[in-house]
N, C-alpha and C positions, 0 to 999 in steps of 0.2 A: 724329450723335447716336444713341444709341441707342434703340429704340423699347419701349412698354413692352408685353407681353404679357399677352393675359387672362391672368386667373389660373383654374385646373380648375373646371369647373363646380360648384356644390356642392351636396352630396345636401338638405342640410338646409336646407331655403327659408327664409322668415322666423317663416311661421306655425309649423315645427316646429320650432325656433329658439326662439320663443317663448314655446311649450309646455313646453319643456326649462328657458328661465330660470325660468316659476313653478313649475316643477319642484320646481328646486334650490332654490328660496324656500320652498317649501314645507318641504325637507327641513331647511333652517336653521333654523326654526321649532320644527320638531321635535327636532332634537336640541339643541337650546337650551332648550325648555321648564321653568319658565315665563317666562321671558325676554321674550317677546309681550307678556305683562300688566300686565309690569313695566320697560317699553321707558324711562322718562327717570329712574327709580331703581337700577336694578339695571345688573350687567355679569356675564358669566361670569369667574369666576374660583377660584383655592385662594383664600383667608383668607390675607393674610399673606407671598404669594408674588408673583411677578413683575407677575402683570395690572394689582396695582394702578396702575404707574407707566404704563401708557398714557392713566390718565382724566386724570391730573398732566398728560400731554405733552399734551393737546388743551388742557387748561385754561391752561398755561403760553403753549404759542403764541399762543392767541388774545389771553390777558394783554397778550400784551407788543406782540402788533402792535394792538391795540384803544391802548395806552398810547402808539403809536408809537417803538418800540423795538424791537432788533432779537431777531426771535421766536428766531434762535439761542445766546441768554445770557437765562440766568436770575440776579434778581437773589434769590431766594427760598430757595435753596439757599445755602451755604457762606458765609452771610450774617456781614458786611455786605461782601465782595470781589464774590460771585454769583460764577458761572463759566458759562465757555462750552458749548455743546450739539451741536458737531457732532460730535463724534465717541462722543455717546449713541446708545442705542438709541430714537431719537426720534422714528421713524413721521410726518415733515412733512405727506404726506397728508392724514393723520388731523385732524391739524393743520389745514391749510386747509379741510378741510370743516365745521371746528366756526368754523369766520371766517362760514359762511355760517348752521349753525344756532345755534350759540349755546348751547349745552347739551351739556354734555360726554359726558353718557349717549348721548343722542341720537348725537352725533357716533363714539361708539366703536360702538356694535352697529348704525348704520346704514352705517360704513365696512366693518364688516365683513360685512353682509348683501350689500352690492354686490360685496365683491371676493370671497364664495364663488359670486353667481351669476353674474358677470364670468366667474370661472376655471369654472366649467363650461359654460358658451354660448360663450366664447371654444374650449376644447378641443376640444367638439362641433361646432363649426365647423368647426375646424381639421381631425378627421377626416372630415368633410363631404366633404372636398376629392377624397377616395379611399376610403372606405366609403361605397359605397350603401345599406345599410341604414340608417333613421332612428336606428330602435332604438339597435343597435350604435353610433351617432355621438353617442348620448345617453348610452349605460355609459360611452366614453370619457371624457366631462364630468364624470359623476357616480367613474370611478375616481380623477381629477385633483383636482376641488375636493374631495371629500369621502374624500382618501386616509387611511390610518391613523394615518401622519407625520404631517397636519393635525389631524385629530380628538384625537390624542393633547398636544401642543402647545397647542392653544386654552386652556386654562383657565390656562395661564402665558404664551407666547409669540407676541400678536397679529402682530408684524413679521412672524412664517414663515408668516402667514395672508395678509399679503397679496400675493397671487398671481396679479390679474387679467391684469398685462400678459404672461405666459410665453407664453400660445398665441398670441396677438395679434402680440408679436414674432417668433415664429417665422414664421407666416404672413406676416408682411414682409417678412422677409429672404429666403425663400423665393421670394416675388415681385419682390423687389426684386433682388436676384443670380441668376446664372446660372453656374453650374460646370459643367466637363467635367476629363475623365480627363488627371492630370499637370501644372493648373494650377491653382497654389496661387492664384493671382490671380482673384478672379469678374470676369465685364463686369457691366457695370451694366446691367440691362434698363428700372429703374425708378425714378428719381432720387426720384420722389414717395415711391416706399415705402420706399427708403432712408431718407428724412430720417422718417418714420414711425418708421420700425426706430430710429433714434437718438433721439426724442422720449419710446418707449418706455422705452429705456433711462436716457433720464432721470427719468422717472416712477421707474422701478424702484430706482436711486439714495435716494429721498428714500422707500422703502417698505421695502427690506431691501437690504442689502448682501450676505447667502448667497444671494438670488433674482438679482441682479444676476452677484454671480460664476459663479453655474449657466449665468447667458445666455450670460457671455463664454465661457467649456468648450464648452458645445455651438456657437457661431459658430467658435471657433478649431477645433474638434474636425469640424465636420462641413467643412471648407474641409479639413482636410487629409485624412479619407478620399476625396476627390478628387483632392489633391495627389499622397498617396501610393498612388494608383490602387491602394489594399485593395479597389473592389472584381473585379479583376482578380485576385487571389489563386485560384492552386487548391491547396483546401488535401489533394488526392489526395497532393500530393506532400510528400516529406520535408523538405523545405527552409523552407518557410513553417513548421513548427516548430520546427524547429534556431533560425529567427531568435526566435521567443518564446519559446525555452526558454535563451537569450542574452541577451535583453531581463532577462525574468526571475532571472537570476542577477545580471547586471550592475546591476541597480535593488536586490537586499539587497543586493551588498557594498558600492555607492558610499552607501545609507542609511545600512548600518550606520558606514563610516568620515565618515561626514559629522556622526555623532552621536559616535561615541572622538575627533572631534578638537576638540568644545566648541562645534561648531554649537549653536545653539536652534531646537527645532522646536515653540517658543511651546505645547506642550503639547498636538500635533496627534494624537501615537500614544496621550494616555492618553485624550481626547477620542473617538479612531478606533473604530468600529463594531467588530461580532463576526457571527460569521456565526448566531451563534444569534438576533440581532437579525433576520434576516429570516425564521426559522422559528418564533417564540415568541411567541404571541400577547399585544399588549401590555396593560397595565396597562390596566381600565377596559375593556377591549372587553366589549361584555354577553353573548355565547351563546359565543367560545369560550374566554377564559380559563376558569382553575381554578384553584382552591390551588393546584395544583401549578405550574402557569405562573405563576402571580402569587410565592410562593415563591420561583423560579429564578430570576425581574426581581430581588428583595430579595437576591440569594447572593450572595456574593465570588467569583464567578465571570466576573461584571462587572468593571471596574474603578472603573465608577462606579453600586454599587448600588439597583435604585430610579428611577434618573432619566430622563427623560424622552428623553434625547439617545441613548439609547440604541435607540431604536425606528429598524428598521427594515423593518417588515412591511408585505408588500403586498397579504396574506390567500394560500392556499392557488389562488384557482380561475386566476387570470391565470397564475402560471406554470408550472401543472399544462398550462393550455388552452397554451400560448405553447411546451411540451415538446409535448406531443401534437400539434403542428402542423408541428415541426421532422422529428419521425419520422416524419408523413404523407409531406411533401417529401421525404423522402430514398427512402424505397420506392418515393414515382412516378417520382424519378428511377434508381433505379436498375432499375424494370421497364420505366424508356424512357416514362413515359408523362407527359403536358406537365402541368407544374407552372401552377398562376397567374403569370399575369406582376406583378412590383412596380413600380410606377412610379418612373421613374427617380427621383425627387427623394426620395423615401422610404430609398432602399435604403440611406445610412449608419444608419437608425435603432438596427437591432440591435448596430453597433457603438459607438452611440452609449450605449446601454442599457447595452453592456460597460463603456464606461467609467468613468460615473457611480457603475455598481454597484464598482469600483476605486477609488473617490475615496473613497466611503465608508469602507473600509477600508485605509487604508496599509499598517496589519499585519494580514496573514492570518490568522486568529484562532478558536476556538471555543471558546466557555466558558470563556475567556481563557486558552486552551492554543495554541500556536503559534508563531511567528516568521518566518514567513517574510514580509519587508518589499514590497513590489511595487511596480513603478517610481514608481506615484502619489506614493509617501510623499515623492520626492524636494521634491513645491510644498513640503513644512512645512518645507524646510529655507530657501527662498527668500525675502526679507528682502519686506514687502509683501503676496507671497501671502499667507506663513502666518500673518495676521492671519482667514484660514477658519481656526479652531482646530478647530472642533465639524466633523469632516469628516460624519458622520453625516448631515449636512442637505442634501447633496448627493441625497440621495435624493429629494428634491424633483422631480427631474427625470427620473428614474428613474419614479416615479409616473404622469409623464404618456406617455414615451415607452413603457414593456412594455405597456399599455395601445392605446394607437393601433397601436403594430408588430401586436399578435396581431391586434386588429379588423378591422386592413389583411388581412392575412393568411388570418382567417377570413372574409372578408366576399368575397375573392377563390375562396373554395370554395366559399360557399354561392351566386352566383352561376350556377353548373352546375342547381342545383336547381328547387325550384318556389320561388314566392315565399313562400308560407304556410308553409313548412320555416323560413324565416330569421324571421320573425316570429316564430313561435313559440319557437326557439333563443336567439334574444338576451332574451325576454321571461325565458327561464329563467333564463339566466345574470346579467341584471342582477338578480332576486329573491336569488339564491345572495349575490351582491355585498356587494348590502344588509345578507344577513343578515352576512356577514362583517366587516363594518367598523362594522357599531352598535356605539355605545358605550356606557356607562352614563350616564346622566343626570349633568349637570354640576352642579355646586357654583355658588351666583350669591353674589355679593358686593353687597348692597344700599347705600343709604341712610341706612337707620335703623343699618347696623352702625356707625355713628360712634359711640365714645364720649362722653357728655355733655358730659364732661370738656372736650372742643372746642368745645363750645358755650361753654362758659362763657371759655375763653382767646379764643374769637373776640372778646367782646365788652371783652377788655381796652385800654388806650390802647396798650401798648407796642408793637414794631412785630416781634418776635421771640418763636417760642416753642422751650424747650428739651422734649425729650422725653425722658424718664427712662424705658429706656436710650436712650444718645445715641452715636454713631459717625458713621465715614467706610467709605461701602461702595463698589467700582467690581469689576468683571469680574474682577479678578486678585488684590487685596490685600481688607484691612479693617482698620480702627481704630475698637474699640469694638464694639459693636450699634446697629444703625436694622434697624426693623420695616418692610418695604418698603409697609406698611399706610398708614404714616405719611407718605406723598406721597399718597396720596385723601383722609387729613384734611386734609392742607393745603390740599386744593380748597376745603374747607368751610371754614375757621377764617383761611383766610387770610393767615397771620402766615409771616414767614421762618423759616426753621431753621440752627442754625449749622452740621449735619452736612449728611451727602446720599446718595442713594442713586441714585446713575449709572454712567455707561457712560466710562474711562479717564476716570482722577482724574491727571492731572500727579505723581510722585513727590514732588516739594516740597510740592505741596498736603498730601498725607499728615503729612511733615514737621511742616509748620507744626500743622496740626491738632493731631495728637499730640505737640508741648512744647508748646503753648501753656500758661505754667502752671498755670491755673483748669484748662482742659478737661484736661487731662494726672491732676489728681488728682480729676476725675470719672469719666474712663475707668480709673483704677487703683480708684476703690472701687468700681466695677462687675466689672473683672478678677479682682483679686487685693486683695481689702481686708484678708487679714491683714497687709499688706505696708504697709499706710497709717501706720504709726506710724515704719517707716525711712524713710520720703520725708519730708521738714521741706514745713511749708504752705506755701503762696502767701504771702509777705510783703503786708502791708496794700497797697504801693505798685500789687503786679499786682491785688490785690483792685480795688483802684480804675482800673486799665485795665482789667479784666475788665470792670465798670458802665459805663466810656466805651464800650467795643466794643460792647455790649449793654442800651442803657438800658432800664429796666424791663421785663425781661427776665419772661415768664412760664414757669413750670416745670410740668410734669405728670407726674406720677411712675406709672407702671405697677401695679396692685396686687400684680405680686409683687417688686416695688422701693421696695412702703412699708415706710418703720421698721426698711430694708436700712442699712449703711454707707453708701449715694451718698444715698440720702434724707436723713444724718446729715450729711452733707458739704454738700449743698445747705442747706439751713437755716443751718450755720454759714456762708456766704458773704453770707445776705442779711443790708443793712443794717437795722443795731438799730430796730426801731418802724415797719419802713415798709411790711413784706408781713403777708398773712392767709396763712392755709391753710386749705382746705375738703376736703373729702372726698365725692368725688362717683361714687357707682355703683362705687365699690372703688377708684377712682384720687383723688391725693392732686394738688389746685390749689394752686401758693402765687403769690399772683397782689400786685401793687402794692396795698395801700389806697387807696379811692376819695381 
């Protein structure tokens, strides 16, 4: 059997450990603000964009397992079928922690205050292992949890927030396996942290699927810089680039014939990064965007202008510091004089940093000038993988690793010195940090922004509300409009929706949706209602399956969809004598008579 080995002593004891997590509680605080005050009303988010569906996924889960049913099918969506939720963007976590509080505000900015101070005590840790400086093992924490990539994402996409188990697993696997040079096979040192390493990886399942595929990249990736003893490579010689300058031609012309012959690459190259994503300071950063950076995010330069997915900045100081340390190395080696030694278990990191920073970009790109495809591009051609579409998020990993490699790095120089040198050096650089990656003050999505309107449908009998505009939205298609607002009302009002707004809709679902014949000439006098007079109505007979599908059905109609065609269309479908209409705060109720 094999025995388990300590694992390196670690710089960062408990108490500094500790210090670091109120740290980073602190700084969640802050850049949350006021968020604090407003902890079981409010959530960070846009108005109207993606956040809202995570306060839906807490409230939904706990629904259905509180009803005992199973938390992955919602009956409240695509009502009266419900559909299934596993393959939503549905954050299960989140989920189980609102089983314990109960309160869905509560449960979203308390899941995500753990999993920012989780991801920096776990990272700080992790560099613990091999940077003696406290400091320095705290910038690491604070480069990981509070990277630009994250900072920029939170106010639409909590899943790429949650990021507590990355260092965590790392440090098991690390402890848990044992590699040497030319075998792809680890021995097992530690069966214990093995099944840790895959508990994690369960966790990280049920919290993001881009966080989980980063794990499996860097496990299969750091198993083969061992395998393929890279780091044996002298790259003095010709040869080690002859083979990447092989690699690299061989990876665009199999890309490119992989795509002339009708492969799908599920839309992974128009998704793919630009190199100016890691020089352009993103959208919202407070001291260095500018017009003109903010500008550049909005140009057609991108491919997808504006968006969020497009960030990949790491800020200016890590790999300015992570260059200046490569040019140190190379002049002490070349004036003969001893470099820092890196501990063995470290040293794929930089090629680990290479690759990630590869993932990002398939296609080689600047200001969306380029082409050159890079072996990476080949996962979007591969049926499974290329379900990563957004390869951009792969920087995730990226964030933690050029971080720890330089620390490692620089922490192995300042060691020569006095100790009050390092002190004072990382105090600098984590200031600079800070100032780089603040962002502007978030946008919170309260309480009170419910419409009244909900108020008043919550307290009707019927068991369904329609929302005027009404659709089918999922990751790839849409039919119609849903305001992804309209999943936080539902927390409040309660009532099913026959539309939805999730993560892969089944194609038939689509289908059905849209002929259904009622919805079919609600969705055409939202689209295109000069068109309503060549489409013949709904015959009386679907009018009256439309009422079975949806007995006393309430309607809310938008205020810029009153006294619209589909407001014109709704009226005409309700039965003679039996609804009101009210008009409430700009939105039009037409609700059953008592």
């Amino acid at each position: 059997m094999p025995t388990a080995l300590p694992p390196p002593a670690n710089a960062l004891r408990v108490r500094g450990l500790l210090l670091a997590g109120l740290a980073y509680a602190a700084l969640f605080a802050w850049y949350s603000w006021p968020l604090g005050r407003e902890w079981s009303t409010a959530f960070v988010g846009i108005p109207h964009h993606d956040a809202n569906q995570y306060i839906w996924n807490v409230w939904n889960f706990q629904r259905q397992v509180a009803g005992g049913h199973n938390p992955f099918f919602t009956p409240m969506l695509l009502f009266p079928a419900g559909t299934g939720l596993w393959l939503h963007t549905y954050t299960p976590v989140l989920g189980a922690l609102n089983l314990l509080l109960r309160q869905e505000f509560w449960a979203v900015n308390a899941g995500l205050l753990l999993s920012f101070v989780l991801s920096g005590m776990g990272a700080a840790r992790l560099a613990g292992r091999w940077v003696r400086q406290p400091l320095l093992c705290g910038l690491v924490g604070y480069a990981f949890a509070f990277s630009p990539y994250k900072l920029a994402h939170w106010p639409e996409h909590y899943h790429l927030l949650l990021t507590a188990t990355v260092p965590f697993y790392i440090m098991a696997y690390l402890d848990g396996l044992a590699f040497r040079p030319g075998r792809w096979r680890p021995r097992v040192r530690s069966a214990g942290q093995v099944g840790w390493a895959a508990a994690l990886l369960l966790i990280t399942l049920f919290s993001d699927y881009y966080t989980l595929a980063g794990l499996a990249y860097f496990s299969v990736g750091y198993a083969a810089w061992w395998g393929l003893r890279l780091g044996e490579t002298n790259w003095r010689h010709w040869q080690p680039w002859a083979v990447v300058g092989v690699v690299l031609v061989l990876g665009h012309f199999v890309s490119r014939g992989l795509g002339r012959v009708g492969l799908s690459d599920n839309a992974g190259f128009w998704w793919g990064g630009d190199l100016a994503g890691y020089l352009v300071p993103p959208l919202g950063n407070r001291w260095l965007a500018t017009a003109a950076t903010d500008a550049l995010w909005r140009s057609p330069h991108f491919y997808t202008p504006g968006s969020v997915e497009n960030v990949l900045f790491l800020g200016y100081l890590l790999p300015l510091l992570a260059l200046v340390l490569a040019v140190v190395a190379w002049r002490a080696r070349r004036a003969g004089a001893p470099a820092p030694r890196r501990p063995a278990e470290t040293r794929p990191f930089w090629a680990l940093a290479m690759l990630f920073a590869l993932l990002t970009m398939p296609e080689l790109r600047l200001l969306g000038h380029g082409g050159l495809r890079l072996p990476t591009s080949l996962v979007h051609y591969v049926p499974f993988l290329n379900n990563i579409r957004c390869p951009t998020r792969h920087v995730l990993l990226l964030s933690l690793l050029l971080p720890l490699a330089t620390c490692i790095g620089l922490d192995g120089w300042l060691r020569r010195g006095p100790t009050g040198r390092g002190w004072a050096l990382a105090a600098v650089l984590a200031a600079l940090l800070f100032f780089e990656f603040q962002p502007d003050a978030y946008p919170l999505i309260r309480l009170a922004d419910v419409p009244a309107a909900y108020g008043v449908a919550a307290a009707q009998p019927g068991p369904v509300v329609f929302p005027i505009p009404l659709g089918l939205i999922d990751g790839y298609r849409s039919v119609g409009v849903l305001d992804a607002a309209e999943l936080f009302y539902q927390t409040r009002h309660g009532k099913a929706m026959p539309g939805a707004y999730i993560s892969r809709v089944p194609a038939a679902t689509f289908a059905a949706f849209a002929h259904e014949p009622v919805l079919a000439r609600l969705l055409l006098a939202q689209r295109r209602p000069d068109s309503l007079a060549l489409a013949p109505p709904p015959t009386p007979a679907q009018v009256e399956a439309f009422w079975h599908r949806y007995p006393a059905a309430t309607f809310v109609v938008h205020p810029e969809f009153c006294n619209q065609p589909v407001h014109r269309v709704v009226r005409s479908l309700l039965p003679p004598g039996t609804y009101q209409e009210q008009l409430v705060q700009g939105y039009a109720v037409l609700r059953p008579k008592p």
